[in-house]
C-alpha positions as CSV (number, residue, x, y, z in Angstrom):
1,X,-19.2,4.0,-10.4
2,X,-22.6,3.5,-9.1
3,X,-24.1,3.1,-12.0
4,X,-22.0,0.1,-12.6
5,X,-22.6,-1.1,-9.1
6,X,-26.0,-1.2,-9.6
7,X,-26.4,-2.8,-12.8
8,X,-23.9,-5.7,-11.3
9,X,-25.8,-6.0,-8.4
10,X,-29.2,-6.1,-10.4
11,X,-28.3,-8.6,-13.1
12,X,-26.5,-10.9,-10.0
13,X,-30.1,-10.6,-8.8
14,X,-32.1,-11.9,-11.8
15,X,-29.3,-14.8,-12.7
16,X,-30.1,-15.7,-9.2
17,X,-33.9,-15.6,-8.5
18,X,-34.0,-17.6,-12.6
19,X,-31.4,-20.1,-11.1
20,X,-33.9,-20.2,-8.0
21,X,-37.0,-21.2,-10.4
22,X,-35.1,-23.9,-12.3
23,X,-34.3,-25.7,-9.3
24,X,-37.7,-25.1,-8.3
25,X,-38.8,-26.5,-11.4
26,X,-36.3,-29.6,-11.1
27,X,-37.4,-30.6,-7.7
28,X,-40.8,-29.3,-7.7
29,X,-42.5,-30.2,-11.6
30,X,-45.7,-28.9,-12.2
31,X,-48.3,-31.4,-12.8
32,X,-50.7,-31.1,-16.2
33,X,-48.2,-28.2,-17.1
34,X,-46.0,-27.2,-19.9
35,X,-43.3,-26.1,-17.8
36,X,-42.7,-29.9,-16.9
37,X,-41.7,-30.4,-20.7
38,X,-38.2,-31.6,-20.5
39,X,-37.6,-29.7,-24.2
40,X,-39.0,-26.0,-21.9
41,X,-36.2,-27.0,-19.4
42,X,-33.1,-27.4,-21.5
43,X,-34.4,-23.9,-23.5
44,X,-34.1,-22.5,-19.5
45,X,-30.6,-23.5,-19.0
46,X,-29.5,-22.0,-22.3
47,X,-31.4,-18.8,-21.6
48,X,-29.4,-19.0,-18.2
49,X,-26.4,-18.9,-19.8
50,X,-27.5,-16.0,-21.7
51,X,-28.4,-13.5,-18.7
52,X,-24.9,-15.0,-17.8
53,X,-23.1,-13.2,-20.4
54,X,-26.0,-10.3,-20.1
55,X,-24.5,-9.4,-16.9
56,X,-20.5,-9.6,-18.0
57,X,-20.8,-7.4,-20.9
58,X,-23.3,-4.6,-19.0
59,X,-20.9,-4.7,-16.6
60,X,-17.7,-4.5,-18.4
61,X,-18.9,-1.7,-20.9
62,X,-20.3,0.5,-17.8
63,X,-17.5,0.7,-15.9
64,X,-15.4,1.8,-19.0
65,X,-17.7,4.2,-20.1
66,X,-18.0,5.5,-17.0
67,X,-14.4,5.8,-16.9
68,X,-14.3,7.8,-20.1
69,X,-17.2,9.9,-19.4
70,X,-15.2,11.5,-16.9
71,X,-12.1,11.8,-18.4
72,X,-14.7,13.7,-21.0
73,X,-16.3,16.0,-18.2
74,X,-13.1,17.3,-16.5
75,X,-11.5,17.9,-20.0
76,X,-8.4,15.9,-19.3
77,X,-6.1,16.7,-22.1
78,X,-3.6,14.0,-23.8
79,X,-0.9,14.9,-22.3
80,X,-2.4,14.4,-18.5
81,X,-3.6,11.2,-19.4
82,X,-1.6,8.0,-18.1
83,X,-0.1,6.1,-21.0
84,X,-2.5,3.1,-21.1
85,X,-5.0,5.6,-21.9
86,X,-2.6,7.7,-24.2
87,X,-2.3,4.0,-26.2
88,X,-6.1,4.1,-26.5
89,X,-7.1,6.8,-27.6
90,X,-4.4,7.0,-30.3
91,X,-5.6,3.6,-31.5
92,X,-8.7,5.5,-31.4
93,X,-8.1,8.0,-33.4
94,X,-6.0,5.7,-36.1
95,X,-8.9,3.4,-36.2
96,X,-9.7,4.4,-39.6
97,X,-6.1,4.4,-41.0
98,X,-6.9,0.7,-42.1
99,X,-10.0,1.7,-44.1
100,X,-8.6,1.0,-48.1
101,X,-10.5,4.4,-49.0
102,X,-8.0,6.4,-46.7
103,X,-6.4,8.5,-49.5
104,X,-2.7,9.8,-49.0
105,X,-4.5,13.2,-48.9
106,X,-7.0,12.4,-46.1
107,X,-4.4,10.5,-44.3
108,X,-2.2,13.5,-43.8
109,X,-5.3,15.8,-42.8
110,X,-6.1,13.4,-40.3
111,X,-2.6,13.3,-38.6
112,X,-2.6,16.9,-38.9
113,X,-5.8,17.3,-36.5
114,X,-4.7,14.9,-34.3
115,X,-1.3,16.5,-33.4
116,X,-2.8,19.9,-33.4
117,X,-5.4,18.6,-31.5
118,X,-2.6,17.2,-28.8
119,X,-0.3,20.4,-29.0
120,X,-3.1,23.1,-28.5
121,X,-4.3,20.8,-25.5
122,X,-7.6,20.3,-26.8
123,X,-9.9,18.3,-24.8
124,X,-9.2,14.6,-25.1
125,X,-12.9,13.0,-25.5
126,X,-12.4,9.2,-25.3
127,X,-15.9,7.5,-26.7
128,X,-16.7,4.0,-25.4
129,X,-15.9,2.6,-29.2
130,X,-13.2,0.5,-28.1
131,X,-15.1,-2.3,-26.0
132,X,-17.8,-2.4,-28.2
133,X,-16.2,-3.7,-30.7
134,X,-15.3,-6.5,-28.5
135,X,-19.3,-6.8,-28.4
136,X,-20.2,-10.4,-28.0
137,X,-16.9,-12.2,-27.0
138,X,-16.1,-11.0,-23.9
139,X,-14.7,-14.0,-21.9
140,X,-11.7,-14.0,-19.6
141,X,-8.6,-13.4,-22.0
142,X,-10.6,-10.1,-23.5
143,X,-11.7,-8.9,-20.3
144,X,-8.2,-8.9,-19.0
145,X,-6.7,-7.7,-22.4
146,X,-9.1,-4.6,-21.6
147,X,-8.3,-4.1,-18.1
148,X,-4.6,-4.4,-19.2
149,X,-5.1,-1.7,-21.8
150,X,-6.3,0.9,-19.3
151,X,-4.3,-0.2,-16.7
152,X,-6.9,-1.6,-14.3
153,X,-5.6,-4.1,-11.5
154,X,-7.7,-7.4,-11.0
155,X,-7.0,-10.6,-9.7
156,X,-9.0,-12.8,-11.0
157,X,-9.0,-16.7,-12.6
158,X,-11.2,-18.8,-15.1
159,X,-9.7,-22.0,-14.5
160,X,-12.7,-24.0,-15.2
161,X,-13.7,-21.8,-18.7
162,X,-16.9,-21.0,-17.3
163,X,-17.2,-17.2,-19.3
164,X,-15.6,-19.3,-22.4
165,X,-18.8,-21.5,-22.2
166,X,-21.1,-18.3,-21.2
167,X,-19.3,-16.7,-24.8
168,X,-19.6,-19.5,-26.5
169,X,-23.7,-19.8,-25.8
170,X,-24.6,-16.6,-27.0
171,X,-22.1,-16.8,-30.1
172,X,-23.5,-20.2,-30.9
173,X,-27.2,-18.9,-30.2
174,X,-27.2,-15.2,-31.2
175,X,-26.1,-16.3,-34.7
176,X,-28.1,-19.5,-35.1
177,X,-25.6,-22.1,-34.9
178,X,-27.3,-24.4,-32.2
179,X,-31.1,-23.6,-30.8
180,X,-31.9,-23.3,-27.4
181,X,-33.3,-26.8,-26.7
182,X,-30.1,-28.1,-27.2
183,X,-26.9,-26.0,-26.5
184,X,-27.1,-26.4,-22.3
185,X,-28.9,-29.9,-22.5
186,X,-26.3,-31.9,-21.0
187,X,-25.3,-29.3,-18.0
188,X,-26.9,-30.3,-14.9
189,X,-28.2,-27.7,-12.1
190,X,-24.9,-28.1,-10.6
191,X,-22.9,-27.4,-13.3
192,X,-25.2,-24.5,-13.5
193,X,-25.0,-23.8,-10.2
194,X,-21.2,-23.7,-10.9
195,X,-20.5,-21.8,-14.2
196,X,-23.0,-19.0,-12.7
197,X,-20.7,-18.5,-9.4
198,X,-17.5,-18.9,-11.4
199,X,-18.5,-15.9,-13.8
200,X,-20.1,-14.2,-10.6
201,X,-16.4,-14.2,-8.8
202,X,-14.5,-14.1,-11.8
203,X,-16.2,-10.3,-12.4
204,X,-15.5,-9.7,-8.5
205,X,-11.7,-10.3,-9.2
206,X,-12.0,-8.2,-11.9
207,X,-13.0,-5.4,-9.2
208,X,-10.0,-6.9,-6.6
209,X,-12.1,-9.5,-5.0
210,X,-14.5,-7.1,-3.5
211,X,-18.5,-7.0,-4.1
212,X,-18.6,-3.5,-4.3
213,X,-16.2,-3.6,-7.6
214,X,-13.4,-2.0,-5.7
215,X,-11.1,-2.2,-8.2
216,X,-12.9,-0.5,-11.0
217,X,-14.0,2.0,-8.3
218,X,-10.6,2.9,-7.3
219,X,-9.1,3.5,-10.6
220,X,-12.2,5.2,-11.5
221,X,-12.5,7.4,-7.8
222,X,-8.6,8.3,-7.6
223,X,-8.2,8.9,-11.1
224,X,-5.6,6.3,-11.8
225,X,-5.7,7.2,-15.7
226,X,-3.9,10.4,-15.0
227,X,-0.5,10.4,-15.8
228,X,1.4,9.3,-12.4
229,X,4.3,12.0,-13.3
């Protein structure tokens, strides 16, 4: 998982160092400069909020593609694989099932391949499909929905909603709802302060309250979607 480590580690760095030079801003305004233009500063706090949600969703969707990527390299077969994992990567395979083109024909080729596919032991290749089509509303009830799904431990709260209002920017902004200048204008550098530490610990817990993302580590270093049997 050091991949994932270090893109955790790095985005925790840049929401920190921009957190660093709003405060700077606040406390220290240039004179005879655009960056003193109170319209620049609310556009900074949205934008916070953005790497906010950056740094969730790179997180979340390395560490499970990590995950599957070596289930894919050791050629774990279906019936090795734990049942979280089983669940997902049948729903995987059925994805398709709903599509109103899916002929009776087509459908029966399909669950032909898939249960050859199981009792020949062919490889079971897992791609990282499933979270990304989560893509862009990750906030605590999905991340935990995931982590449930492949069986993941985590202890880890979002009592004051800080990912919902991290989710909610870059919904709001990505599709044009609200502009930058004026989704984060009421949220003080505390409550900046605040929403970046809560989604900062709240992805910690996700990893069992260590920095290092120990939980996603030990599922992913002891193989914990093997079947326990």
């Amino acid at each position: 998982m050091e991949t994932t480590k270090e893109i955790f580690n790095d985005r925790k760095s840049e929401v920190a160092h921009y957190f660093d030079v709003i405060c700077d801003l606040e406390n220290n305004p240039p004179l005879n400069s655009k960056a003193n233009d109170s319209v620049f500063f609310k556009i900074l706090k949205s934008n916070m909020l953005l790497m906010l949600y950056n740094l969730v969703e790179a997180t979340m969707v390395s560490g499970i593609t990590e995950i599957y990527n070596l289930i894919k390299c050791e050629e774990i077969t279906y019936e090795n694989l734990s049942n979280e994992i089983k669940d997902l990567w049948v729903s995987e395979q059925t994805y398709s099932f709903t599509d109103p083109s899916f002929n009776r024909t087509t459908y029966k080729e399909r669950v032909k391949d898939i249960i050859n596919g199981i009792v020949n032991g062919a490889t079971t290749i897992i791609l990282p499909d499933t979270i990304k089509r989560n893509g862009g509303n990750l906030d605590d009830k999905e991340i935990k929905k995931m982590c449930d799904k492949h069986g993941i431990r985590y202890n880890a709260s979002d009592d004051n909603g800080d990912l919902f209002k991290v989710k909610k920017c870059r919904n709001q902004l990505a599709h044009g709802v609200d502009s930058f200048s004026n989704f984060a204008r009421d949220l003080t550098i505390s409550d900046l302060e605040q929403i970046m530490n809560g989604v900062i610990n709240f992805i910690i817990g996700i990893r069992m309250l260590s920095a290092d993302l120990k939980g996603m580590e030990e599922f992913y270093k002891n193989k914990l979607f093997l079947d326990s049997k």
